[in-house]
C-alpha positions as CSV (number, residue, x, y, z in Angstrom):
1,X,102.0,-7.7,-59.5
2,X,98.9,-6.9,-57.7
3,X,95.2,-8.2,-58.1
4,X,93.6,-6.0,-60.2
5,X,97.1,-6.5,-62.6
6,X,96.1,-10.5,-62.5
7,X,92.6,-10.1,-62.9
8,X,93.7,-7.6,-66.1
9,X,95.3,-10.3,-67.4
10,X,93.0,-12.8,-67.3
11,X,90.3,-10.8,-68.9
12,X,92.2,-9.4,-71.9
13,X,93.6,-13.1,-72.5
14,X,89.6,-14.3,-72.0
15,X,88.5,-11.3,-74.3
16,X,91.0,-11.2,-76.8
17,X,90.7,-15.0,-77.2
18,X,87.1,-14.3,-77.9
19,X,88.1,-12.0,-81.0
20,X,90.3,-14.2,-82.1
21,X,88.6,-17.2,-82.5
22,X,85.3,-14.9,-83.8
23,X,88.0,-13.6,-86.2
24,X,89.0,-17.2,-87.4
25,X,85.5,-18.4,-87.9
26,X,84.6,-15.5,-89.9
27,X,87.2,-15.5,-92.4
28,X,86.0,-14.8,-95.8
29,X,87.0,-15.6,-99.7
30,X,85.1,-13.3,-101.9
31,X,85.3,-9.3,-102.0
32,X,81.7,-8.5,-100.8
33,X,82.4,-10.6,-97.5
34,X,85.7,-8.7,-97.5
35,X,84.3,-5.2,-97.5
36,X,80.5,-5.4,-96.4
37,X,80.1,-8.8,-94.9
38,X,78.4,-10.5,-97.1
39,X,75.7,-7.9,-96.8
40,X,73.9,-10.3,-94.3
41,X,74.4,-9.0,-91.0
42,X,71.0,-8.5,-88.9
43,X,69.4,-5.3,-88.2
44,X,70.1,-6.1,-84.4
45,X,73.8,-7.3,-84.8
46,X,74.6,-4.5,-87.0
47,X,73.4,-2.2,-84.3
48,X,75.3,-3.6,-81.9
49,X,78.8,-3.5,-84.1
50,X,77.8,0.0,-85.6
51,X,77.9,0.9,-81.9
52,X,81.1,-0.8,-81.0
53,X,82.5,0.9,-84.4
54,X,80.9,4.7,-83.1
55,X,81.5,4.4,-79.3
56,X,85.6,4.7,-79.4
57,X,88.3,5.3,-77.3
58,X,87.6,8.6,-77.5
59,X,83.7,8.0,-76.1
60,X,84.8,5.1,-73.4
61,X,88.0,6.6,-72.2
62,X,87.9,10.7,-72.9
63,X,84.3,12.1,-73.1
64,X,84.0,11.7,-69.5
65,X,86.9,13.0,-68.8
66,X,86.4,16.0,-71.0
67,X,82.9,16.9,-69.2
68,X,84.6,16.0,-65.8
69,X,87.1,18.9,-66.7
70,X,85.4,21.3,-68.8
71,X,81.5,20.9,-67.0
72,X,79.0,22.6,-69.0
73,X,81.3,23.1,-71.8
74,X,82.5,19.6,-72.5
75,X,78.5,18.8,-73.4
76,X,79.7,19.5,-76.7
77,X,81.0,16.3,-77.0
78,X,78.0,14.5,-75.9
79,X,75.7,16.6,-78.1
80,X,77.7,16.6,-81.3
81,X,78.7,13.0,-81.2
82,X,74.8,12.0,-80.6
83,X,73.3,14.4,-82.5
84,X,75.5,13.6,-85.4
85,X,74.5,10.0,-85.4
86,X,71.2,10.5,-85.5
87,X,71.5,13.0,-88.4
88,X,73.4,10.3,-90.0
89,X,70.9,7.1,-89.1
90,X,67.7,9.5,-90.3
91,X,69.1,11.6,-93.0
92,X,71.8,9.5,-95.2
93,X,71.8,6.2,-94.4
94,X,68.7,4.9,-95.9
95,X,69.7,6.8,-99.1
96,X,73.4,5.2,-99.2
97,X,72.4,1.9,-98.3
98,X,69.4,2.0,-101.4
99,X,72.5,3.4,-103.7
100,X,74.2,-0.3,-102.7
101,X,78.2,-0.1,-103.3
102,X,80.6,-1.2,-100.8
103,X,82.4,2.3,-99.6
104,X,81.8,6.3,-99.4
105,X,84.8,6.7,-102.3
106,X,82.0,4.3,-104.4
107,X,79.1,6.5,-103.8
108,X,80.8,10.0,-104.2
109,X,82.7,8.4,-107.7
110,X,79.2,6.9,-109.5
111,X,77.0,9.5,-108.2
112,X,79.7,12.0,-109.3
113,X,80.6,10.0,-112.4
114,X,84.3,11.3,-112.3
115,X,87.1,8.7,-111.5
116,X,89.1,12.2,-109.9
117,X,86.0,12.9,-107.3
118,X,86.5,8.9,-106.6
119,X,90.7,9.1,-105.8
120,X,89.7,12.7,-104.2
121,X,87.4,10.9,-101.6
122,X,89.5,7.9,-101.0
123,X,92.2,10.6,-100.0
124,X,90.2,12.1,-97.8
125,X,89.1,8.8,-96.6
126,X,92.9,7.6,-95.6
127,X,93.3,10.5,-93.7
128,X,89.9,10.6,-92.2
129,X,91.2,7.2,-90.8
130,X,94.6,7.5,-90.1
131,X,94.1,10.9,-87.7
132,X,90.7,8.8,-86.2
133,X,92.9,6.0,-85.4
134,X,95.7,7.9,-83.8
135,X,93.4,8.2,-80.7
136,X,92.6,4.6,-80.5
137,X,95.9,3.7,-80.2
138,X,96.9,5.9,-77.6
139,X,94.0,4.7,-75.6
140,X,95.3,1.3,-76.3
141,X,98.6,2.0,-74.8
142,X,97.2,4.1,-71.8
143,X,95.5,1.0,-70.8
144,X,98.7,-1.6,-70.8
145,X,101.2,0.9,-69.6
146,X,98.6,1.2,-66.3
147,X,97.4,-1.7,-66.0
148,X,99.6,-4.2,-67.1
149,X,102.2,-2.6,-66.7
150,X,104.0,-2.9,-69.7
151,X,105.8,-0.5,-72.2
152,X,103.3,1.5,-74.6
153,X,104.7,0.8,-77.3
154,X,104.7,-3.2,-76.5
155,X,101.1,-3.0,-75.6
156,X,100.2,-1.0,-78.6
157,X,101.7,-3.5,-80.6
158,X,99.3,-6.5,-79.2
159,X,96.7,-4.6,-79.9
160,X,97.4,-3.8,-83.3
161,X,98.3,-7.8,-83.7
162,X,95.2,-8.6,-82.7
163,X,92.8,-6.1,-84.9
164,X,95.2,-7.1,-87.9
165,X,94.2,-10.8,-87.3
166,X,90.7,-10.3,-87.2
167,X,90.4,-7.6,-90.0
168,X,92.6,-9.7,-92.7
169,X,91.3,-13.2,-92.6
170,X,87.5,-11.5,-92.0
171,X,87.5,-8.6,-93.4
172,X,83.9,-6.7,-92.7
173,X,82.6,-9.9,-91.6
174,X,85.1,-10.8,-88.8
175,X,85.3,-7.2,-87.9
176,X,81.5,-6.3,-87.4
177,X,80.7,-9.9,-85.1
178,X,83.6,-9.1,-83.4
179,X,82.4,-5.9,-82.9
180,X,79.4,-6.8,-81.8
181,X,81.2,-9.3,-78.8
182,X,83.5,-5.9,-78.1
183,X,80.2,-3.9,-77.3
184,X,78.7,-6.0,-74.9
185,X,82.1,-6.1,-73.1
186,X,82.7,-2.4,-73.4
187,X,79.2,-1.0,-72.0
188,X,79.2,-3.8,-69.2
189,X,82.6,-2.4,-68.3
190,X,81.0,1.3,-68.8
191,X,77.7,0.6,-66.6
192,X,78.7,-1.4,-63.5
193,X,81.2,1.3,-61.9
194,X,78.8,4.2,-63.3
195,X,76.2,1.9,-61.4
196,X,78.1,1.5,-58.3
197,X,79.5,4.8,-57.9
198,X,76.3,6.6,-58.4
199,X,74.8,4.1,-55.8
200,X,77.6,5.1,-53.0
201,X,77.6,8.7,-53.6
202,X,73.6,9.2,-53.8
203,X,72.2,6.0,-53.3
204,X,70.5,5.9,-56.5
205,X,71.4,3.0,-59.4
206,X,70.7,4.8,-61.6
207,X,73.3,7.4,-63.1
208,X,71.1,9.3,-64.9
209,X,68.8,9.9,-62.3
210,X,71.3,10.1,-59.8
211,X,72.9,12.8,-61.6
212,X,69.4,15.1,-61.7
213,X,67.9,13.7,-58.6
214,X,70.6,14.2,-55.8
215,X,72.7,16.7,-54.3
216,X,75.6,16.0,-55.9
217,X,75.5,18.7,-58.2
218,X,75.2,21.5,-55.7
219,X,78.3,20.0,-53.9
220,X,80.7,20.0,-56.4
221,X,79.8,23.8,-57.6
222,X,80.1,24.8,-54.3
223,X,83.5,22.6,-54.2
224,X,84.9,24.3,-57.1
225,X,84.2,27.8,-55.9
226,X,85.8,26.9,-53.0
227,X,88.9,26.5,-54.6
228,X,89.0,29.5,-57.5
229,X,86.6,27.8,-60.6
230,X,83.7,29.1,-61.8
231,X,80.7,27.1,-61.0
232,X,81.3,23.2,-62.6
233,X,77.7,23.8,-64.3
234,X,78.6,27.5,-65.8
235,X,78.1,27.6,-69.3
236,X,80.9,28.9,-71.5
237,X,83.6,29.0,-69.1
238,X,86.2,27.8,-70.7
239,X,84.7,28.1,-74.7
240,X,83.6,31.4,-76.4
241,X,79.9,30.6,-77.3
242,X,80.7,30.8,-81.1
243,X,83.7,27.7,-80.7
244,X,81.3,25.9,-78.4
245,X,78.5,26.1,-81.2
246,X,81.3,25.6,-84.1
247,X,83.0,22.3,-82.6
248,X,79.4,21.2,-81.7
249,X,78.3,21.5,-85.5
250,X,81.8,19.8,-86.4
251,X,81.0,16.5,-84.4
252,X,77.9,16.6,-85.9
253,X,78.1,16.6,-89.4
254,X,81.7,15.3,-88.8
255,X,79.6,12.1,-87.5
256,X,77.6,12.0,-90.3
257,X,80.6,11.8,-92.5
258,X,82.1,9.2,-91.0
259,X,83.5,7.0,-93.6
260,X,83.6,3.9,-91.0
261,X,80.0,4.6,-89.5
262,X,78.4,4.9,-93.0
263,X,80.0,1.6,-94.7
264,X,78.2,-0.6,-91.3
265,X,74.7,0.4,-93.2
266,X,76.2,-1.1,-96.3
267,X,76.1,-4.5,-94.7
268,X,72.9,-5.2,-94.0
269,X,70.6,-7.2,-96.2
270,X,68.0,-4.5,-97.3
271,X,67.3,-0.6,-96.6
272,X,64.8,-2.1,-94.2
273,X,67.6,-3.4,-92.0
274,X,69.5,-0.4,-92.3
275,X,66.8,1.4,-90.5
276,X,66.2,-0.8,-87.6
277,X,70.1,-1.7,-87.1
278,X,69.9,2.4,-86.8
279,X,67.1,2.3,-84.4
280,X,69.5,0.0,-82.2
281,X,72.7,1.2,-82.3
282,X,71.0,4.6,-81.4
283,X,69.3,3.0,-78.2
284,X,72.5,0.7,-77.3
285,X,74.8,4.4,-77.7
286,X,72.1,6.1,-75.0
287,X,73.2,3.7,-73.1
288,X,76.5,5.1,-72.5
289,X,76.0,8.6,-73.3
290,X,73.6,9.6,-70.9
291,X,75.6,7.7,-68.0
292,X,78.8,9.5,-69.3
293,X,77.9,12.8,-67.5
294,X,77.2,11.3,-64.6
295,X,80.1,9.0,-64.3
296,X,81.6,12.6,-65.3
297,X,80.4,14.2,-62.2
298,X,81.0,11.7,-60.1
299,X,84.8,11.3,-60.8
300,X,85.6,15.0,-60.1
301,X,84.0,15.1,-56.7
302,X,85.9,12.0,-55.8
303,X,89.0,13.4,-57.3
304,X,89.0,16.5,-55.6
305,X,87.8,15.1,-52.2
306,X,91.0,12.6,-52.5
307,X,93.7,15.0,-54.0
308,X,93.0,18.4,-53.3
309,X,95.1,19.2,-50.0
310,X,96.4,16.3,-49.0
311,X,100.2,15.4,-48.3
312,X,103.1,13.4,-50.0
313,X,102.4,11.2,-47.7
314,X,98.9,11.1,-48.2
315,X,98.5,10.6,-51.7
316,X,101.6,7.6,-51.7
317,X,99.1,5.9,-49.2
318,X,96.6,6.1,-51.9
319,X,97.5,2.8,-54.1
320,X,95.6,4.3,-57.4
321,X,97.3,7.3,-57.2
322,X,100.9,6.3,-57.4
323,X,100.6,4.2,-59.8
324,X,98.8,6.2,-62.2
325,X,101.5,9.4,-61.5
326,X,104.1,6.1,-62.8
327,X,102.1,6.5,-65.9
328,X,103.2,10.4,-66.3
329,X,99.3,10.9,-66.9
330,X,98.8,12.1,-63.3
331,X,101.1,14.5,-61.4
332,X,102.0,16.5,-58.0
333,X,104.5,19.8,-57.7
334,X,104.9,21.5,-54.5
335,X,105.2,24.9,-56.7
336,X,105.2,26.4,-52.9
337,X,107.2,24.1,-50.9
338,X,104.3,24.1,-48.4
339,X,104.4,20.0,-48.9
340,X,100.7,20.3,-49.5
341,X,98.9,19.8,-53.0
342,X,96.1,22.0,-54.4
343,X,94.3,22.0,-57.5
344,X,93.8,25.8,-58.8
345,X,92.4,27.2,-61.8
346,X,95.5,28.4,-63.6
347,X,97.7,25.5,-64.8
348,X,100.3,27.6,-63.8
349,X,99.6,27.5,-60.1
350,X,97.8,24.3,-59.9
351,X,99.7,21.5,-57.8
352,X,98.2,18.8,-59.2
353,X,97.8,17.9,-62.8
354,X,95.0,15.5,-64.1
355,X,94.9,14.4,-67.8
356,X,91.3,14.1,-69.3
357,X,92.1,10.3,-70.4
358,X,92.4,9.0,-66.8
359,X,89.0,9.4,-65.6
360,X,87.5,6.7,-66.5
361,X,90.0,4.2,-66.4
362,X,90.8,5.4,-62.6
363,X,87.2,6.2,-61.4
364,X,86.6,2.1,-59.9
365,X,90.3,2.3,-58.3
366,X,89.3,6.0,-56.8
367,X,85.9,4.7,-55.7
368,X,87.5,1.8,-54.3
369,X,85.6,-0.9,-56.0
370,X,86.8,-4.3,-56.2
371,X,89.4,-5.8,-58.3
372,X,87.4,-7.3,-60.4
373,X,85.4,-3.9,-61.9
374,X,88.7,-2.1,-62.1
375,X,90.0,-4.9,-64.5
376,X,86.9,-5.3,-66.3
377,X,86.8,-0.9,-67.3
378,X,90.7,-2.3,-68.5
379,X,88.7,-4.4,-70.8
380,X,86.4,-2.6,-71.6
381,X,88.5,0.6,-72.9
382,X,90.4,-1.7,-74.8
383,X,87.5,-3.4,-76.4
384,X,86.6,0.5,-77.1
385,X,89.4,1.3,-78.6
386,X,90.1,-1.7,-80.9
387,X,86.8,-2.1,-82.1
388,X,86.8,1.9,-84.0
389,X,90.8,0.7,-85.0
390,X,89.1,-2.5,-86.7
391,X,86.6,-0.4,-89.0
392,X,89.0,2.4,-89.5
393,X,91.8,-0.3,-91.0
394,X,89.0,-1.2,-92.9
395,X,88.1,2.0,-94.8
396,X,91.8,2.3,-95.5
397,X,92.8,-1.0,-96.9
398,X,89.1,-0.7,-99.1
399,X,89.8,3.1,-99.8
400,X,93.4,1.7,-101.4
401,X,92.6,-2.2,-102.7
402,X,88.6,-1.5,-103.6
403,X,88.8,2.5,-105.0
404,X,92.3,3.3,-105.9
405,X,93.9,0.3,-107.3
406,X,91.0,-1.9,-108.1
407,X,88.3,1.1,-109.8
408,X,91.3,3.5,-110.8
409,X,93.7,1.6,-111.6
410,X,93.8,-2.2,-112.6
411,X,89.5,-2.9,-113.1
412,X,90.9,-6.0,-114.4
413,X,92.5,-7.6,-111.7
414,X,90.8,-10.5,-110.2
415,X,88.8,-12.0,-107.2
416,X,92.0,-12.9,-105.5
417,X,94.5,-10.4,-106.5
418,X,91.9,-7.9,-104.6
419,X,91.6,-9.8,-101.7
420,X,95.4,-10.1,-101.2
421,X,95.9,-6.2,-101.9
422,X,92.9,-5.6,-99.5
423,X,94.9,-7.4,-97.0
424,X,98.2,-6.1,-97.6
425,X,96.6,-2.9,-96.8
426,X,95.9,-3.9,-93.3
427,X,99.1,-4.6,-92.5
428,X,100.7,-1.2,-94.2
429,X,98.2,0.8,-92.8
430,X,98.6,-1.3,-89.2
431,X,102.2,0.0,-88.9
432,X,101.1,3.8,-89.3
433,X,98.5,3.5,-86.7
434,X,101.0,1.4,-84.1
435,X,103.5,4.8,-84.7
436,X,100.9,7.6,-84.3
437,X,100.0,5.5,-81.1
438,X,103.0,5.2,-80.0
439,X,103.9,9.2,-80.9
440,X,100.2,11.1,-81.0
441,X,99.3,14.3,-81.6
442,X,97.2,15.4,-78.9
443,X,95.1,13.5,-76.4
444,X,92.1,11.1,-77.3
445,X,89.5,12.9,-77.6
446,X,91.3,16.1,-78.9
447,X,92.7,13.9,-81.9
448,X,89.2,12.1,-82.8
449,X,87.7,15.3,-82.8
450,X,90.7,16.9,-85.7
451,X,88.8,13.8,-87.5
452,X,85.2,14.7,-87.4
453,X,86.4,17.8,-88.5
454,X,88.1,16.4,-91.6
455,X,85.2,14.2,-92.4
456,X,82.7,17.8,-91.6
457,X,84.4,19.1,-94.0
458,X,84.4,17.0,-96.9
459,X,82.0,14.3,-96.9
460,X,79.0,15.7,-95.2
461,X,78.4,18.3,-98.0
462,X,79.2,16.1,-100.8
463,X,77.2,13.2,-99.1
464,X,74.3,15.8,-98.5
465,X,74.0,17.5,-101.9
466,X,74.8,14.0,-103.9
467,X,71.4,12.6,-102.1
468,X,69.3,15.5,-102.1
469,X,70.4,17.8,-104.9
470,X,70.1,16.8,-108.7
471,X,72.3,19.2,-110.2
472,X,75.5,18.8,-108.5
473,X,78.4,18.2,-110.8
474,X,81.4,16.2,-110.8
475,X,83.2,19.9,-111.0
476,X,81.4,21.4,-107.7
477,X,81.7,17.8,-105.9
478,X,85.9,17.7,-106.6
479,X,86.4,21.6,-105.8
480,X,84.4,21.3,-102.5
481,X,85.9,18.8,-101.2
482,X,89.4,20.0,-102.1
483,X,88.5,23.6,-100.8
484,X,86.4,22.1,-97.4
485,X,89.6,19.6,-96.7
486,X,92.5,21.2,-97.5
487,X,91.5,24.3,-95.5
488,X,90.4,22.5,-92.4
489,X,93.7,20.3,-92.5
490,X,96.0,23.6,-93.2
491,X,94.4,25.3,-90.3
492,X,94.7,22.3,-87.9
493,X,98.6,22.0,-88.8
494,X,99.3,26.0,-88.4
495,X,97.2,26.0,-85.4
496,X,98.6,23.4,-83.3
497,X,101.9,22.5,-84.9
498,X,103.4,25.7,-86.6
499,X,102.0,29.0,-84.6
500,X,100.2,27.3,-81.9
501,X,97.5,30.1,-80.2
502,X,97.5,32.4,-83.0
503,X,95.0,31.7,-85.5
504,X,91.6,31.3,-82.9
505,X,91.8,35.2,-82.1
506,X,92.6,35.6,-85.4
507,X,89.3,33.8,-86.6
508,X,86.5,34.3,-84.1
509,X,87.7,32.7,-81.6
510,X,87.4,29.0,-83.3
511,X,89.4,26.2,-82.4
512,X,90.6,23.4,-84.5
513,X,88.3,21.1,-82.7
514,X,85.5,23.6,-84.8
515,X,86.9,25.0,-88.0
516,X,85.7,21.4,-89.5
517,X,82.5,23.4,-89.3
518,X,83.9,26.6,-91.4
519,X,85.0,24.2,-94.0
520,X,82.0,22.5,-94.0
521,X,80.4,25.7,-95.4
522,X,83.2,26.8,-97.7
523,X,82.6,23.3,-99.1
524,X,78.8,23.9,-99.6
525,X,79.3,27.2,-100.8
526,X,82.3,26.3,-103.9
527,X,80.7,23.1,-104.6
528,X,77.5,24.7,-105.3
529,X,78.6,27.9,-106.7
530,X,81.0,25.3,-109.4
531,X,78.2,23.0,-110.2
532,X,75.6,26.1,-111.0
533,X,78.1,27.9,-113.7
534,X,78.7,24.5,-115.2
535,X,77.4,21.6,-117.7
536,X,74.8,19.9,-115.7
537,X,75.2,16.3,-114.6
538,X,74.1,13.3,-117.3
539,X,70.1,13.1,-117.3
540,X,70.9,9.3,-116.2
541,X,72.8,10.3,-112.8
542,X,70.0,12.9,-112.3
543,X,67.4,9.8,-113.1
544,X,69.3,7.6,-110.4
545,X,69.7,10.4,-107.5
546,X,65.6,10.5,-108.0
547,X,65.9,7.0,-107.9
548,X,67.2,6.6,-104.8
549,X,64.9,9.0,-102.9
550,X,61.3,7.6,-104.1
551,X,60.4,5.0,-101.5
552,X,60.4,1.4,-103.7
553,X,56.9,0.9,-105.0
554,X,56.3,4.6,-105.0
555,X,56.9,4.9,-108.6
556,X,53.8,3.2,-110.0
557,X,52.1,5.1,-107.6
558,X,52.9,8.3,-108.6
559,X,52.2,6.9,-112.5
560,X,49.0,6.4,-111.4
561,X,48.2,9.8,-110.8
């Protein structure tokens, strides 16, 4: 076992220590601990877990390696995801934090007053959650079979131990200050190699700026011409313009959906909060997102300049190399027997194979920067990764315990008898997440995007027109949902499990990572095409969506005039 494998090690034991013992101390007794903390987090706290709970495996371990890959095109990522969260902080969030109930399932089922549009949104909820968390566990596992060495499935179990400690005894509460420990370690892990690297290959420290400022750019489009691609900074080389625009929407709104994002606003103390715990997860995401294309950048000309042409012998001198192709994540077939390896366009002629999700993880040991940063990025993508698994076990076990069983079904049951079905959940829904892990769909930032799709396609509109639109109905909320998410999931499953390749040409040329926006509108369009040629809501639901729009005070003044 080398170094970095020790100094791995001993970080995960130090930082999972740290969640554990933040776990223990947090535990909770009563329901609202259990689900929103207590509603006592600080504005600055909860922007640092909301954060943690956003930035996923998908943003630590895949976005860069998306843009790395696709160049212009995989800004979609980085636009949607951002965008989206700003739509969410300025748009919704006040509004659902003033509303005051515990989950998304709560709002949709009072504002909707219909116990169905409740069990329809806890549905879409669970498997919001459950295809979210599929690409936090492969992330998990990608990390211990590299750099510990051990077998994916082993690792992902620790993992999933250690979330399921946290998130039972502490529910909201242990989750979101853990959370908040996890995003400290994940965007020190993040900054220093994105630091150091930008520093040795421009001599600027910052990425950013060392992105615009340099010659880097330049390089690596004349690099890739060189060898067959398009220019790295082409637009639409690999997307259609309509897809690019569709699965840019779909991460948008998708984010804005987000049952886990939306229930971190729940748990501060006043509306108040919720705004300023916006304001600073937005500026403690920027810290990441706009180093990601850089780091992006900076990985592929590093990656090429090491791989492309170079010998057997060559690339097993190259430490980093060999032991991420032992992973089956990075590869080398001399299709021509030349006993040279060359990275080509066409997947079908290209030598060397690269998956997006090693990017990050590899950049320090590609670099060549010390032991010490290539173990910390190891904790940091796993602090990544468990922190979005924490709040997405949590919308499960509350979308089961709070809105199925204890709204739904048994309103009677008691203090305690919630609490332990609320953590039974955990466990249940622990074991699905530990086997799509260990057999996902897709890779990580593929799978998180199926999510945002799912959550474009039926919260957004529901969570849009509930806030802002007084004569939406129980009917039109229920049909648009069903319509938005049964069509988005059937299309997903035809498209990359049943007849794979056929249905984009089919229908414009979207992709599944952007028919979350198609459903999106077909939501919109049923649910308020249903709600206009039916019985209007209650005149006291219509009273409390006004209600929850007039600023607090406003009331009188309006009386007064």
């Amino acid at each position: 076992m080398g170094q970095t494998e020790i100094l791995t090690i001993v970080f995960v034991v130090i930082t999972f220590g740290a969640y554990l013992t933040i776990g223990y101390l947090s535990r909770v007794r009563d329901t609202k601990g259990f689900y929103v903390a207590g509603q006592g987090v600080p504005a600055f706290a909860n922007g640092a877990a909301t954060a943690a709970d956003w930035m996923s495996a998908a943003s630590f371990i895949s976005m860069a390696g998306l843009i790395s890959t696709l160049g212009f095109d995989g800004a979609i990522y980085l636009m949607g995801w951002t965008g989206g969260y700003v739509l969410l902080t300025l748009l919704l969030a006040p509004y659902l934090r003033k509303f005051g109930k515990y989950t998304v399932p709560d709002f949709v089922g009072d504002r909707y007053y219909s116990k169905t549009a409740r069990g329809v949104a806890a549905i879409a909820a669970i498997f919001i959650s459950l295809t979210y968390i599929a690409g936090q566990m492969r992330g998990v596992g990608i990390v211990f079979s590299r750099f510990l060495q051990i077998d994916i499935a082993l690792g992902i179990v620790i993992g999933m131990g250690i979330v399921a400690f946290f998130s039972v005894l502490g529910g909201m509460k242990g989750i979101t200050w853990t959370q908040v420990a996890q995003y400290f370690v994940l965007i020190i892990a993040y900054l220093i190699p994105a630091i150091a690297i930008a520093v040795i290959l421009t001599g600027n420290p910052i990425p950013p700026l060392a992105l615009t400022t340099s010659d880097i750019v330049p390089r690596l489009n004349q690099i890739q011409v060189e060898l067959g691609f398009t220019e790295y900074t082409q637009p639409f080389r690999t997307k259609p313009l309509l897809d690019v625009f569709a699965i840019t929407v779909a991460l948008m709104i998708g984010t804005a959906g987000l049952p886990h994002v939306i229930v971190r606003f729940y748990t501060t103390p006043s509306v108040r909060a919720a705004r300023y715990s916006g304001f600073w997860a937005l500026l403690f995401i920027a810290l990441l997102y706009t180093s990601a294309p850089a780091l992006a950048v900076f990985a592929r000309y590093n990656l090429i300049d090491q791989l492309n042409g170079a010998t057997r012998a060559e690339i097993d001198a190259l430490p980093w190399a060999t032991s991420w192709e032992a992973t089956g994540l990075l590869g080398f077939n001399d299709i021509n027997g030349d006993g040279v390896f060359n990275l080509t366009p066409s997947a079908d002629t290209s030598e060397i194979r690269i998956d997006n999700d090693i990017i990050v993880l590899s950049t320090p040991e590609v670099a060549q920067l010390s032991p010490v940063v290539i173990a910390l990025v190891a904790a940091g993508g796993l602090a990544a990764a468990l922190s979005t698994a924490s709040g997405l076990l949590l919308v499960m076990s509350s979308a089961v315990s709070h809105d199925i069983y204890y709204r739904l079904i048994n309103p009677n049951a008691s203090e305690e008898t919630r609490l332990l079905v609320g953590r039974g959940v955990i466990f249940v829904a622990v074991v699905f997440a530990g086997l799509l892990g260990i057999y996902p769909p897709g890779f990580v930032a593929q799978v998180v995007a199926f999510a945002f799709g799912l959550a474009a396609a039926s919260f957004f509109p529901i969570i849009l027109l509930g806030i802002f639109d007084t004569r939406m109905n129980s009917k039109g909320a229920i049909a648009g949902m069903v319509t938005g998410l049964g069509f988005t999931m059937i299309y997903i499953v035809l498209d990359k499990y049943v007849i794979p390749g056929t249905l984009p040409p089919i229908f414009l040329g979207i992709s599944s990572e952007g028919i979350g926006t198609v459903g999106a509108i077909l939501n919109f369009v049923v649910a308020f095409v249903v709600s206009r040629t039916t019985e209007a809501p209650p005149e006291e639901i219509q009273e409390l969506v006004e209600s929850v729009r007039v600023p607090r005070g406003a009331e009188k003044i309006l009386a007064g005039h």
